[in-house]
C-alpha atoms as one frame of an Amber mdcrd trajectory, in Angstrom:
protein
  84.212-178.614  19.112  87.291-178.699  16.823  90.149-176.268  17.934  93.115
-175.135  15.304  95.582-177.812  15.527  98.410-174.613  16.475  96.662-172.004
  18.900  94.169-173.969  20.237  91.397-171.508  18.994  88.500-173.071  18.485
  87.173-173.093  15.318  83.789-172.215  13.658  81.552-175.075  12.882  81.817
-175.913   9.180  78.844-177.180   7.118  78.592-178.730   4.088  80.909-180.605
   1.973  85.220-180.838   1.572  87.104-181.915   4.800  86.928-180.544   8.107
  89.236-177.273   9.376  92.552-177.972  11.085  93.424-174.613  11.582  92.150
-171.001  11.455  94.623-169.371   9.515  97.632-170.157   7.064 100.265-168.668
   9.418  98.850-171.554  12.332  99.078-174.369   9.406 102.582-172.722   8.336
 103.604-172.752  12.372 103.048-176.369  12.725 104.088-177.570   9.032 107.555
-175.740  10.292 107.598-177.367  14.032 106.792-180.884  12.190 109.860-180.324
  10.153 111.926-179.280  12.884 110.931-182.148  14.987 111.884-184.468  12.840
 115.117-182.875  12.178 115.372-183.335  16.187 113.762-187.227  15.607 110.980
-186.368  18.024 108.139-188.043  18.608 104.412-187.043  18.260 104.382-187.213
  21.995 107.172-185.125  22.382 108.123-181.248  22.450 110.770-179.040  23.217
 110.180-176.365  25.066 112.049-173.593  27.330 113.703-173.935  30.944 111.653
-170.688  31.533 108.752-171.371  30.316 108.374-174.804  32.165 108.856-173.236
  35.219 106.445-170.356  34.497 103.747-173.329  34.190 104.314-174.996  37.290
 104.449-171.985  39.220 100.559-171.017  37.592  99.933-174.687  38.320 100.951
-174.662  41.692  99.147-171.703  43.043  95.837-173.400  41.373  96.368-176.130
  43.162  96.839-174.458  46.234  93.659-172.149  45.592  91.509-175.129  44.454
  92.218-176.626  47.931  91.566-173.443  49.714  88.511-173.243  48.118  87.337
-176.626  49.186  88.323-176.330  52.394  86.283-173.093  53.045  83.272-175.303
  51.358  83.898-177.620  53.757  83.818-175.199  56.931  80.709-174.052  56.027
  81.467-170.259  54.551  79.500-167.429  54.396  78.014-166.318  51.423  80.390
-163.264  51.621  83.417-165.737  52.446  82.443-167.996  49.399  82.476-164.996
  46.116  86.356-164.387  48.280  87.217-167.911  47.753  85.605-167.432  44.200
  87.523-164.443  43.443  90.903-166.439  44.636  89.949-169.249  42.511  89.562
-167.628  39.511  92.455-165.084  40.150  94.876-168.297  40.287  93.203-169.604
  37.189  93.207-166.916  34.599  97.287-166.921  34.322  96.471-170.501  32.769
  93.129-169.580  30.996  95.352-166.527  29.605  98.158-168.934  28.176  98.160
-168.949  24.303 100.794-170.889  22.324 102.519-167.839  20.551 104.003-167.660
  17.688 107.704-168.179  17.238 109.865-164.943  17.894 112.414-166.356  14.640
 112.040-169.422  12.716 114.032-172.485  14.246 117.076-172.986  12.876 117.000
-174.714   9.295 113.527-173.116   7.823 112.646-170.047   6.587 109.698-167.701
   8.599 106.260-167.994   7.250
């Protein structure tokens, strides 16, 4: 399954000839040509990104109460639940989850510094 190389969409499944999509729209190939050039501007690696205080800590907090439902959840499984007891532990689990499932990388609110908006 390819996914757009920006958003993280995933992308229809081409047939025929020419090379293979990389992203689903020109603003999400604009978006990353312009955080390519602005990482190197930065001399930033592939394996590296720049991202927000805020942001970062918006993450671990969604991360941290997944964790913490994923491990109620087991141990309910593990006390033997009801039936009733286990859609509740459901409902938790995928309550903690959809925060994450919800995240989208959005686009810029201004151009960084240097480049000109798509």
């Amino acid at each position: 399954m390819a996914r757009c190389r920006w958003c993280r969409i995933v992308l229809p499944v081409r047939t025929g000839r020419g090379r293979p999509r990389a992203f689903c729209s020109q603003p999400c190939r604009q978006w990353d040509w312009v955080s390519r050039q602005r990482a190197r501007e930065l001399a930033l690696s592939d394996g590296e990104l720049v991202m927000a205080r805020r942001e970062l800590d918006d993450l671990h907090d969604e991360l941290f109460v997944l964790a913490c439902a994923v491990a109620d959840t087991k141990r309910d499984i593990a006390d033997g639940i009801s039936p009733k007891e286990a859609l509740e532990s459901l409902r938790w689990l995928l309550d903690a989850a959809d925060p994450l499932a919800a995240r989208r990388i959005l686009q810029p609110a201004q151009a960084p510094l240097g480049s000109q908006r798509p």
